[in-house]
Every structure is written in C-alpha cells, then in structure tokens.
KEKE-3310 file (N, C-alpha, C; in steps of 0.2 Angstrom, whole numbers, plus 5000, padded with zeros to 4 digits):
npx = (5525:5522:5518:5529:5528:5538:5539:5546:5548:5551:5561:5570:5583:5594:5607:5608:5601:5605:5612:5603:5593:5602:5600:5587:5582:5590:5588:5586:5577:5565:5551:5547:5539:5540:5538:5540:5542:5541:5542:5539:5553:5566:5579:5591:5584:5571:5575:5586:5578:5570:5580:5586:5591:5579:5577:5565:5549:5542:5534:5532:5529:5526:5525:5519:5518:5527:5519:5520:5520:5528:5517:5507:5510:5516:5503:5498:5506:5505:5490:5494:5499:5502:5505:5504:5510:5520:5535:5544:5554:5563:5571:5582:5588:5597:5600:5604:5606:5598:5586:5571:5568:5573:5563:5551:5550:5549:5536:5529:5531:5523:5510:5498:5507:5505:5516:5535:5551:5567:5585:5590:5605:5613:5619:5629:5629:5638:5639:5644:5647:5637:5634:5622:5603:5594:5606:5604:5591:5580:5572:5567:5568:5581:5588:5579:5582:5592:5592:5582:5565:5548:5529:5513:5502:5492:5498:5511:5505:5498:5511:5521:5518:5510:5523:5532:5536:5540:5546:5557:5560:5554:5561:5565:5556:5543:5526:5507:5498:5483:5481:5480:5470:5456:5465:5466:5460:5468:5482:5486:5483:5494:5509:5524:5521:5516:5522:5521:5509:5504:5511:5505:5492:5491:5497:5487:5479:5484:5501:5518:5534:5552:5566:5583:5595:5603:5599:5594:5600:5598:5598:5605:5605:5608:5594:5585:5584:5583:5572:5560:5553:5540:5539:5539:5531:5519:5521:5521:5506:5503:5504:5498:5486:5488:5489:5475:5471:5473:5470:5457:5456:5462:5462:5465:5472:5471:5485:5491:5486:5492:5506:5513:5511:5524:5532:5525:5522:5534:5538:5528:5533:5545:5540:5535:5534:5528:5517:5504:5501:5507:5497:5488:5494:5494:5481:5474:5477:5472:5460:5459:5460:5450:5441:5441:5443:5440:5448:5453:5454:5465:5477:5482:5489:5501:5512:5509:5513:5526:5531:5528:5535:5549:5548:5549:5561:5569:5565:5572:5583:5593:5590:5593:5582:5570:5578:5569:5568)
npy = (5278:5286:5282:5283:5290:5291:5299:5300:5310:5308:5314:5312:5311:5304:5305:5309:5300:5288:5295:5300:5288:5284:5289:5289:5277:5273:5280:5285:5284:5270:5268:5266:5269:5268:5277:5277:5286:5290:5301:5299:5298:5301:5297:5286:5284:5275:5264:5263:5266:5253:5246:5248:5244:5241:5241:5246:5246:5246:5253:5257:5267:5271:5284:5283:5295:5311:5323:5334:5344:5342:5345:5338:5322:5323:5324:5313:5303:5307:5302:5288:5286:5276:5280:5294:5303:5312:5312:5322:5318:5326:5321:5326:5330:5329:5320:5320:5307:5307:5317:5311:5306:5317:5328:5320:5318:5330:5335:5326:5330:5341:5342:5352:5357:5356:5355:5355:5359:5358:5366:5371:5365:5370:5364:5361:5352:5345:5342:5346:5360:5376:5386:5392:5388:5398:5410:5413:5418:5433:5443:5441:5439:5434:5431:5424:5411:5406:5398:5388:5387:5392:5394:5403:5395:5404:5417:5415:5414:5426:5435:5431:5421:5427:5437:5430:5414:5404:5393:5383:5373:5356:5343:5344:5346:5339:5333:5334:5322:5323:5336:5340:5338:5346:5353:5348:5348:5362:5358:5353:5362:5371:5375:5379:5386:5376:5370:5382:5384:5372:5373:5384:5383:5372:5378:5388:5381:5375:5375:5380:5374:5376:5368:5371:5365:5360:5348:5345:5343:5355:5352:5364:5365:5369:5366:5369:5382:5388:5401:5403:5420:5419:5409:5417:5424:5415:5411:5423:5425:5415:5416:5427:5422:5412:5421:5425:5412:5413:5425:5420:5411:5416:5428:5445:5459:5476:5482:5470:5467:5477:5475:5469:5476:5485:5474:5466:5473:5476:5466:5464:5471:5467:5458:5462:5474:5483:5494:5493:5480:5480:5482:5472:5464:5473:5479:5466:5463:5472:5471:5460:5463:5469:5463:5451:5457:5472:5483:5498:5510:5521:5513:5508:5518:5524:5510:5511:5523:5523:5515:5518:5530:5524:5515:5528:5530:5521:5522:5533:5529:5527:5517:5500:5487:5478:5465:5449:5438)
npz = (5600:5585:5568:5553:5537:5524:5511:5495:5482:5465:5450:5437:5446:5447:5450:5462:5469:5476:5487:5494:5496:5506:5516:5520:5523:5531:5544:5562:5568:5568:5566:5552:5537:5519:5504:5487:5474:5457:5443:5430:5425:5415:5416:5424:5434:5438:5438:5449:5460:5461:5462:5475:5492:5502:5518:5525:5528:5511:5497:5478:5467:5450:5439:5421:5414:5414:5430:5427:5439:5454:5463:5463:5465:5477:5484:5480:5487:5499:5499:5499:5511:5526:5539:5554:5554:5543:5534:5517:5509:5499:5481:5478:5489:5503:5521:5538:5548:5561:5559:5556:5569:5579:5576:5575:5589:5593:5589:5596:5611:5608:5606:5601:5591:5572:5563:5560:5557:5554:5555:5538:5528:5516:5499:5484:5471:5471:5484:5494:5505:5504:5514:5527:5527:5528:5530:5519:5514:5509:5517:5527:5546:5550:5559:5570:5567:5573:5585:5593:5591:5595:5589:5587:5576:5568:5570:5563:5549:5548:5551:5544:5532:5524:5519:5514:5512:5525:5527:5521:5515:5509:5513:5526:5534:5542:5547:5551:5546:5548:5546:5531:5525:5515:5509:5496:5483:5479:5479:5469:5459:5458:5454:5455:5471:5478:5491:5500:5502:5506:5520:5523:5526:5534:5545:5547:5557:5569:5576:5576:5576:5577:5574:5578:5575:5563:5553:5539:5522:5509:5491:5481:5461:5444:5440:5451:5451:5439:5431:5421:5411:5408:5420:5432:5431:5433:5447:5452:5452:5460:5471:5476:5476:5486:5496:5497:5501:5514:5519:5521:5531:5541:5553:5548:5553:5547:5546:5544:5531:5522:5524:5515:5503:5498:5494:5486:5474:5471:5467:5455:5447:5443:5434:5426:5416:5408:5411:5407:5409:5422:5431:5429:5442:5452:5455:5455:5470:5475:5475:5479:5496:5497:5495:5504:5516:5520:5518:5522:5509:5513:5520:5510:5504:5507:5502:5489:5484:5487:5479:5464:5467:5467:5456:5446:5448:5444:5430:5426:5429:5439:5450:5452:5446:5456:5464:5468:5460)
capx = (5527:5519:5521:5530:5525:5542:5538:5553:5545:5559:5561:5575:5588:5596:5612:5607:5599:5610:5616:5596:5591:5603:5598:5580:5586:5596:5586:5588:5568:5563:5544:5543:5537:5542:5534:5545:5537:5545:5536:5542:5560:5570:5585:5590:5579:5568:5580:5589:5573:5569:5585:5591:5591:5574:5578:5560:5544:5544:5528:5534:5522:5528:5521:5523:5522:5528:5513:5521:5523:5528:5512:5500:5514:5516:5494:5496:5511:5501:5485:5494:5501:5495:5508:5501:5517:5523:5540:5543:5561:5565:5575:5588:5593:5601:5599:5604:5600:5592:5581:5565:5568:5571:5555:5544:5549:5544:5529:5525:5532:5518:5503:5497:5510:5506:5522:5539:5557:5574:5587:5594:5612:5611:5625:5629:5629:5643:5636:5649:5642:5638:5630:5614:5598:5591:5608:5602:5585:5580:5571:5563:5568:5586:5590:5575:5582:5597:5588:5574:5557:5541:5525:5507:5501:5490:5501:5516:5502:5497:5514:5527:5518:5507:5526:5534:5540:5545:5547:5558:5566:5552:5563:5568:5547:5536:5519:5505:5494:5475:5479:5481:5462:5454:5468:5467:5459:5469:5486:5488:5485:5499:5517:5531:5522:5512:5523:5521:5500:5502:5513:5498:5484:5492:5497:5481:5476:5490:5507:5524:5542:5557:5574:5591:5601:5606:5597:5592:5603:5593:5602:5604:5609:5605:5584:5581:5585:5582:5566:5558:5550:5534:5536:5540:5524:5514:5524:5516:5500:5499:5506:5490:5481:5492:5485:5468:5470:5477:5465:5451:5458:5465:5458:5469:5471:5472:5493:5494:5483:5495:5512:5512:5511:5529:5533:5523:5522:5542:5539:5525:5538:5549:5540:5528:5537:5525:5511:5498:5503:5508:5490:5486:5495:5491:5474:5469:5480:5467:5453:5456:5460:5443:5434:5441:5445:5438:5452:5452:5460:5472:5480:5485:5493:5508:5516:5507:5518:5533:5530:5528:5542:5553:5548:5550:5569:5570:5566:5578:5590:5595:5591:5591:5577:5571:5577:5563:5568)
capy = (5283:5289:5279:5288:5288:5295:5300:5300:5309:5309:5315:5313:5314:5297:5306:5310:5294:5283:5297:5302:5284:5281:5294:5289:5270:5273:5285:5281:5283:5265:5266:5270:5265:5270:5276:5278:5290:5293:5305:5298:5299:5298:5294:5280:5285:5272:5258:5265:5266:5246:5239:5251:5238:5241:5239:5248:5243:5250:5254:5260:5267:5274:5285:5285:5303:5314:5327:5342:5349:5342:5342:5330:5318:5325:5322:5305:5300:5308:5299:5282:5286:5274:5285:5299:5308:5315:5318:5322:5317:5325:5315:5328:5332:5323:5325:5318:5300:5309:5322:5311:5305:5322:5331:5315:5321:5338:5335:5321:5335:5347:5340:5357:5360:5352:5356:5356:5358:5361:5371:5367:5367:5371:5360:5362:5348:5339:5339:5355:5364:5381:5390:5387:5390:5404:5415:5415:5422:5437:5447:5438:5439:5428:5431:5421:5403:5405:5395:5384:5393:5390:5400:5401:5396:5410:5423:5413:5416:5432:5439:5430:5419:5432:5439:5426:5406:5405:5387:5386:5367:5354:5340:5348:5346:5333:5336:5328:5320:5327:5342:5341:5338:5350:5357:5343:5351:5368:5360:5353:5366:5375:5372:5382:5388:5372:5369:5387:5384:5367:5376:5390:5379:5367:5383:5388:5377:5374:5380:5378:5371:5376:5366:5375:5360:5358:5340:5344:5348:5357:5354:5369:5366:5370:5364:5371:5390:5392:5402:5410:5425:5416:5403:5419:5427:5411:5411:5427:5423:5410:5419:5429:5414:5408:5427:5426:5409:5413:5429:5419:5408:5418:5435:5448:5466:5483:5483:5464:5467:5483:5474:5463:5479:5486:5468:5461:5479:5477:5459:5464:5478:5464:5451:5464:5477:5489:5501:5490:5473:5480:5485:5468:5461:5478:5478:5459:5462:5478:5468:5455:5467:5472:5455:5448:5460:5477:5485:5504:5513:5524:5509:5505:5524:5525:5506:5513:5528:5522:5510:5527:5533:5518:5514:5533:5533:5514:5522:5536:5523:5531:5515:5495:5484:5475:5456:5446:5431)
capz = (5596:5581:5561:5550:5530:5520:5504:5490:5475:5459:5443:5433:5449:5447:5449:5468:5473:5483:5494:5497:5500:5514:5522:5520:5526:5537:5549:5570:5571:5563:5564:5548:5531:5513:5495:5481:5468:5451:5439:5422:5425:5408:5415:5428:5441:5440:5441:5455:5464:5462:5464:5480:5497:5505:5525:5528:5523:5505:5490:5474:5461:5445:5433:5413:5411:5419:5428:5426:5441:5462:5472:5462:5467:5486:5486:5479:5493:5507:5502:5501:5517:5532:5545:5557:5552:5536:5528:5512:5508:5490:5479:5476:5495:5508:5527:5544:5550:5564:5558:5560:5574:5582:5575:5579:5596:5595:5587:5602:5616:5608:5602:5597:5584:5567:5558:5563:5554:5555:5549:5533:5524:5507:5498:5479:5466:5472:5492:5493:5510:5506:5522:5529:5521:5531:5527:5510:5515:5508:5519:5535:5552:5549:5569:5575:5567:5576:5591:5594:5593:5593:5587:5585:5567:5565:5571:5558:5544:5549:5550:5540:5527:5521:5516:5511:5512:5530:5527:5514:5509:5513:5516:5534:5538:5546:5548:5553:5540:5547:5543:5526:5523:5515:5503:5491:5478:5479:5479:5464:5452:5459:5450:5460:5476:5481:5497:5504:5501:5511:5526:5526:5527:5539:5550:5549:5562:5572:5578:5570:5581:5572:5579:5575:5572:5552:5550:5531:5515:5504:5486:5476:5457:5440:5441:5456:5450:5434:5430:5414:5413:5411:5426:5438:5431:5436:5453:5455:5453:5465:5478:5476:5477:5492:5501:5495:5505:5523:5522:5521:5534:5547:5554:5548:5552:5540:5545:5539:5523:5521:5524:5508:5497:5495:5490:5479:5468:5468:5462:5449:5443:5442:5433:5422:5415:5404:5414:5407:5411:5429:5431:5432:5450:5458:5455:5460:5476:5480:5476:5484:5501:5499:5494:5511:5522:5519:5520:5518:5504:5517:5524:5506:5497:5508:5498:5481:5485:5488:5472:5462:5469:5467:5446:5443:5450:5441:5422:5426:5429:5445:5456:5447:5447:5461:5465:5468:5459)
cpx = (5524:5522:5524:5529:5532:5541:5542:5551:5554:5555:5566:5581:5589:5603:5613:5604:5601:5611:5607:5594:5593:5603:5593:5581:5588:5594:5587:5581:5565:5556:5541:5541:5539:5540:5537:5542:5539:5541:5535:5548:5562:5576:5585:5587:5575:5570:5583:5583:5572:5574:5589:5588:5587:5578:5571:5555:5541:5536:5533:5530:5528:5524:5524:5525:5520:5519:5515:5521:5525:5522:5506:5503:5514:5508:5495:5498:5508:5494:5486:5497:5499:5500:5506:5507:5520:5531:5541:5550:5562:5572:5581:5593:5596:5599:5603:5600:5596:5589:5574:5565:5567:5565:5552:5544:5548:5538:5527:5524:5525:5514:5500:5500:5508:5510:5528:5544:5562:5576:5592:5600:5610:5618:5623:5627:5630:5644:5642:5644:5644:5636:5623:5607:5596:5596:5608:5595:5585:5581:5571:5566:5575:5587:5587:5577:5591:5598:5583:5568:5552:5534:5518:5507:5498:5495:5507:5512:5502:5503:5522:5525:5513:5514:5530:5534:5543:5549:5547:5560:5559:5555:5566:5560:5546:5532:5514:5500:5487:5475:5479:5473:5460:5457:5469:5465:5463:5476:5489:5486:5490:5507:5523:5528:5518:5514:5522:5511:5501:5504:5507:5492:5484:5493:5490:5475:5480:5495:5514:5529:5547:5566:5579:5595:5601:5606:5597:5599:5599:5599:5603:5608:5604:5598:5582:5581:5583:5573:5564:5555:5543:5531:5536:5533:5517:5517:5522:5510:5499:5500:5501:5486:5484:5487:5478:5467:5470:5471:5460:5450:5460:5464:5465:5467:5473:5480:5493:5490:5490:5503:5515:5514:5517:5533:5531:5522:5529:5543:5534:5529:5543:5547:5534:5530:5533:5518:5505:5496:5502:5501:5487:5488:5491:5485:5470:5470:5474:5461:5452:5456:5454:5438:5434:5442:5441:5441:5451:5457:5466:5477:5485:5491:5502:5512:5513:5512:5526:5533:5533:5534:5548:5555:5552:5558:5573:5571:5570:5586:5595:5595:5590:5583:5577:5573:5574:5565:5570)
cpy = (5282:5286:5285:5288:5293:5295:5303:5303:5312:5311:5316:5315:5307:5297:5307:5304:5290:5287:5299:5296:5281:5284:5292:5281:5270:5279:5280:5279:5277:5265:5270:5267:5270:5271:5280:5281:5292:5295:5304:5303:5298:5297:5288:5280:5278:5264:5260:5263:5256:5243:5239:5246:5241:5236:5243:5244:5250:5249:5258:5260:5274:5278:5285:5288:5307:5322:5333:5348:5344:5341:5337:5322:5319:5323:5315:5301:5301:5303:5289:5280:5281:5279:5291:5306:5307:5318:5316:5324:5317:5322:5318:5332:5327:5327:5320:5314:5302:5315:5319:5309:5312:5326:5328:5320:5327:5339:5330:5326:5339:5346:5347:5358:5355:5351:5357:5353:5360:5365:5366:5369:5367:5369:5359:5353:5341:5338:5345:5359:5371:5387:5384:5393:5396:5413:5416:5419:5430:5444:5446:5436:5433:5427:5425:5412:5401:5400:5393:5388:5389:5396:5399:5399:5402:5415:5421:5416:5423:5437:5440:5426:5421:5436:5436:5418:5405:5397:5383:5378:5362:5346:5339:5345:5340:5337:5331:5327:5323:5331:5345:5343:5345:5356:5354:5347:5358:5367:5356:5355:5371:5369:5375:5383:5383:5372:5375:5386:5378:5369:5380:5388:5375:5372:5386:5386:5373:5376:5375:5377:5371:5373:5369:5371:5358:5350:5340:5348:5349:5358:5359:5368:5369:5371:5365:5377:5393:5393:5406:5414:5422:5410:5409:5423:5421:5409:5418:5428:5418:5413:5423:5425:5415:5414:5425:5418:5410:5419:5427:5413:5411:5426:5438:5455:5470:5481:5477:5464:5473:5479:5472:5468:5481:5478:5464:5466:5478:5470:5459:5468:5473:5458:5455:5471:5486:5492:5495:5484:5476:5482:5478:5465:5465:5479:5470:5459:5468:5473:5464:5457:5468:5467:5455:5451:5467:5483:5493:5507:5516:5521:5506:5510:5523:5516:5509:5520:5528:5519:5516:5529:5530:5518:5521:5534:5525:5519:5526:5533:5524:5525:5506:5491:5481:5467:5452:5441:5426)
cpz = (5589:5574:5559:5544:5528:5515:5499:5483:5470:5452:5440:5440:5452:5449:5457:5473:5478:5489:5498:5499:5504:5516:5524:5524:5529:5545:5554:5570:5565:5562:5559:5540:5522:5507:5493:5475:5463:5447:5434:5421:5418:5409:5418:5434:5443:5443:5446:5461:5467:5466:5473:5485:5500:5514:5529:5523:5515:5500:5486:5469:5457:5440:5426:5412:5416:5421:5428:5430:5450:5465:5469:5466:5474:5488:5485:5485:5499:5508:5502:5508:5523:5539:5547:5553:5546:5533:5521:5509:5498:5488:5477:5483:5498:5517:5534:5546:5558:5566:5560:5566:5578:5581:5577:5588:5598:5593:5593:5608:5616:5604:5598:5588:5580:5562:5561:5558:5558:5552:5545:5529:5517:5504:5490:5477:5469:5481:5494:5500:5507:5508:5522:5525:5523:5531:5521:5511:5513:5514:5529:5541:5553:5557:5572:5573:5569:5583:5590:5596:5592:5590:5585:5576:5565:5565:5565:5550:5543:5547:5547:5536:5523:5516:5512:5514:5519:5530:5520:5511:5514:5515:5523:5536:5539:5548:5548:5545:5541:5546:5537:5523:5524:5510:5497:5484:5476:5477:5472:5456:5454:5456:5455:5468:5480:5490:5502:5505:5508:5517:5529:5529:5533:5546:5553:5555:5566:5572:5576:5578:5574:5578:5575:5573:5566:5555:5543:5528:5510:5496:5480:5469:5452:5440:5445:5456:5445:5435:5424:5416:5414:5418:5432:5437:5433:5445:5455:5457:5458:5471:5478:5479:5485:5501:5501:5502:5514:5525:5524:5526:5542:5547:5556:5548:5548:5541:5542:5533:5521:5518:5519:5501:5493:5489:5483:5474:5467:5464:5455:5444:5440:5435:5426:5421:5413:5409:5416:5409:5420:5433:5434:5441:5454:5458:5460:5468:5480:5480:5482:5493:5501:5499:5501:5517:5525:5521:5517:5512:5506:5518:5515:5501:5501:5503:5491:5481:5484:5482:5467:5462:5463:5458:5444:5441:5444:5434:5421:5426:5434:5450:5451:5450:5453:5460:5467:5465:5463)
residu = (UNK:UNK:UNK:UNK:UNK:UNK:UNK:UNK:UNK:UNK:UNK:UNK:UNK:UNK:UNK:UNK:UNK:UNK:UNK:UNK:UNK:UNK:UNK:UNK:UNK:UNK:UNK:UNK:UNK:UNK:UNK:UNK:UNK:UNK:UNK:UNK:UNK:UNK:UNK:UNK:UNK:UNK:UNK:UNK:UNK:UNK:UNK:UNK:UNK:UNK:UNK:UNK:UNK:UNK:UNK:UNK:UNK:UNK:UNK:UNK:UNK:UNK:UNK:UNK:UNK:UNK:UNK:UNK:UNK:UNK:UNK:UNK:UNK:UNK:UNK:UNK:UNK:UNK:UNK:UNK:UNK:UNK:UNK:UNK:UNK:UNK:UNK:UNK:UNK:UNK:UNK:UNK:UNK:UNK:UNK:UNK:UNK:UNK:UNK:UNK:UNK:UNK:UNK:UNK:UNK:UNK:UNK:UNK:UNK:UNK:UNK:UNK:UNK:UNK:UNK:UNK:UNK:UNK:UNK:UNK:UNK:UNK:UNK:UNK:UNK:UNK:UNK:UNK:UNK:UNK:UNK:UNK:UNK:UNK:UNK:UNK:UNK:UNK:UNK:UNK:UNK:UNK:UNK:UNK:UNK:UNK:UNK:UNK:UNK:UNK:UNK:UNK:UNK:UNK:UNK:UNK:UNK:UNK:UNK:UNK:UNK:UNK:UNK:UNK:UNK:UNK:UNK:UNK:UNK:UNK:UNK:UNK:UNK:UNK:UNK:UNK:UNK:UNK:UNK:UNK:UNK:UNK:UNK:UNK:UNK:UNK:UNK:UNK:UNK:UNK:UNK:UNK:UNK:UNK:UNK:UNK:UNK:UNK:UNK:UNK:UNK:UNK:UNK:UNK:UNK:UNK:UNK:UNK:UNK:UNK:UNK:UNK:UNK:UNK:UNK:UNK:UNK:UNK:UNK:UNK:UNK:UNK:UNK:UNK:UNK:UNK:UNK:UNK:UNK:UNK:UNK:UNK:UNK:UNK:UNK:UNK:UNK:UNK:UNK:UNK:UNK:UNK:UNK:UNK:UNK:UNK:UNK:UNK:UNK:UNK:UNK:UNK:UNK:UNK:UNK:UNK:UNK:UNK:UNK:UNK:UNK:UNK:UNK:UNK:UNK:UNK:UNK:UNK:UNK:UNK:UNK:UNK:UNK:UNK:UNK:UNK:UNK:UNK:UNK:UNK:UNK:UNK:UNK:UNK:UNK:UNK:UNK:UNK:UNK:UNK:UNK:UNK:UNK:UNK:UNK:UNK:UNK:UNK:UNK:UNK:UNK:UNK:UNK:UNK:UNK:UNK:UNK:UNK:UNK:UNK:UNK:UNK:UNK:UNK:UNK:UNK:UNK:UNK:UNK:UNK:UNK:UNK:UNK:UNK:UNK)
# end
C-alpha cells in the first residue's frame, strides 16, 4: 500500500489543534508520515505543534513571517513530501480516523483517478454539526454527492470546474503527488482560489472518485467567511485565471465556453458596481473565449442579454443583487 505525506499547514488556529491533531494521529491507515507547517502563528500555534505526542513519523518547519496567503505553504509540504499520496489536513478542521485509509483504497482500486474525496460536515466553532457541506452549495448538481460516483477529469473540468469549486473543503482530498508537477509556479500567486487551480490541473489529467461517507469536518467560523470588497475582486480574477487554465488544458466546446457567462457577469455586477469598472471582467472573459477557443460571438449575446436584462431590473430596484459571495 501506498506512503502517505499528511500536511498540517497552521496559522494562528491553536484554538483547534488538539482536536485536529488526533485526528491526523490517530488515523486506522498508519503508513504515513507527517509535516507540521506554521505560517508565523502569533498565538500558541506553535507550541502546540512541538509539544503535541508524535505517534507518526513527524518534520516540523516553522516560518517567521507569515506569507500571506495558503498555497506557498501547501507547495512547500508537498515538495518535502517523500509519500506517493497527498493529504492536506487543515489545522482548523477535524475528520474521521478513517478517512485515509478509505480514499487510499479508492485511489489503489482505480489507478486512473488521481484525486478522490469525501463528503464533508461542516461543523461551527465549537465542532456544532451543521449539515453537510454540499447542502450548502450554491448551484451545482447537489443530487449527484448523495452516492459514490465517479468521473472523468476532463469531463469534471469541462463541465463543472469551469463553473465553479466542485471540490470544495481540501482536507476531504488525497491526491497523488505526480500530478501536481507542472503547477508550481502558478499556484502560488493565487490567495483565495489556489485549491480550485490545483483540483483543475490535477483533473486535467485524470479522473476524480467522490465517496458519500462524511469522513471530513470542514470548520466554518469567522476567518473562513469574511471577505472585503477588495479580496472578492481578487477572487475574481483568478477565477479568470483558473478558466483561462482549464481552456488551455482541456478541449472545450462553444456550449462550455458559453456556460460560465450568466455567472461570472452576475459575479462581476456583484463585485464591480459602476458601468466602467464592469467593463473590465466582461471584456477579459470574451477575450479570453476568443484567445483559446475561438469562440463565436453568437454563442455569447444570449448570457450578455440576460445580464442586460437582469442590471437594468437591479437599478430599478425591482430584483436584489446577485449573491455570489
């Protein structure tokens, strides 16, 4: 059976530690190894980290300051990784002592796939169950994670991480370490959307296994929610980026260039208020349909249409903004 490399990145969540690292300690699937990554914690993070009772084999590297965002952290853990297999156990969730274990074995079953999660509980502050993660989902196919599925990656690209995050909390994932090569340099200058970049990239070239069993708690408090106007306008942008990656990655038709459009005009309306400013998203998004794809104009007026529509009923005050946050 396959090593495992568990990677614990922290910042300042010394308040969730203990119940995180028995989890990560306590797994049934023991071939596994551990690095402990604090970002320039300011509170007791890092004493927590040291003193906690090591029952796997354990590295712990510390940085002074903090870098300012998630994935430089998640590149460093993966590249001191020596395991074929990847999880990446945030310091503010909790999960099931046997979450790796069952993935390892769906990723052993199906060599093909290079990624595979579960489904995950979303549990407040104080570990509070409240639902699962996927009835929180906006938009996306909530039916299909009611059961064990599977799915090509291109087609998962293609036709749901083109729209959004289908693979939403990464402490539910394992993944294999070779497929990472080759996004190093892209994923950290991303701050917010890093994980959906790595999912696309890794899908990209392999097929996904989703298990129904709530093995993950994904914790949602305060620092996981708040967002300024200005972090959702750079959370826009990347999600540009994130497209511009998968199209030039994964052969996409006129309808999959098309489908992206209602959305991301209702998230540029949302995050860029005035005519001029909104000029910018919807402009990069046609270009970029025409850099990589060549997509025709037709396939694009019926969501500009609706857009149109939508604002016009919006300044009237006839229908409220879109939620998108």
């Amino acid at each position: 059976m396959p090593k495992v490399s568990i990677i614990v990145p922290c910042y300042n969540h010394a308040r969730y530690l203990e119940q995180r690292l028995a989890s990560v300690y306590g797994q049934d699937y023991r071939d596994c190894e551990v690095i402990l990554l604090d970002d320039g914690s300011t509170d007791d993070s890092r004493e927590l980290l040291e003193s906690y009772p090591k029952t796997l084999p354990t590295r712990c590297v510390f940085n002074e300051k903090n870098s300012g965002s998630p994935f430089p952290q998640w590149l460093k853990g993966i590249g001191l990784a020596e395991g074929e297999l990847i999880w990446i156990a945030e310091s503010d969730d909790d999960g099931s002592m046997s979450l790796v274990g069952r993935l390892v074995r769906e990723l052993e079953a199906h060599p093909e796939a290079g990624l595979a999660f579960c489904q995950s509980r979303v549990i407040d502050r104080d570990g509070l169950v409240l639902g699962l993660y996927t009835e929180r989902a906006k938009r996306l196919y909530r039916e299909r994670y009611r059961a064990d599925f599977a799915v090509k990656g291109a087609d998962e690209c293609a036709r749901v991480l083109l729209l959004e995050n289908s693979v939403p909390n990464a402490s539910g994932v394992l993944f294999r370490k070779r497929l990472v090569a080759g996004v190093e340099a892209e994923l950290p200058t991303m701050r917010y959307n890093g994980d959906w970049l790595l999912w696309a990239h890794i899908l990209s070239a392999s097929d996904l296994r989703f298990v129904a069993e709530p093995l993950n708690a994904f914790r949602l408090h305060a620092e996981s929610q708040t967002r300024s106007s200005g972090a959702l306008r750079s959370s826009f942008w990347e999600r540009l980026r994130i497209l511009e990656w998968i199209a030039r990655r994964v052969p996409l038709s006129a309808r999959d260039y098309a489908a992206p459009v209602d959305d991301l005009l209702a998230h540029g309306f949302y995050v860029y208020r005035t005519d001029t400013e909104l000029r910018k998203p919807l402009f990069a998004w046609l270009r970029l349909m025409r850099r990589t794809g060549g997509v025709p104009w037709r396939v694009l007026l019926p969501g500009v249409a609706r857009f149109v529509w939508r604002r016009t009923l919006a300044r009237l005050g006839l229908v409220p903004l879109p939620d998108v946050a």
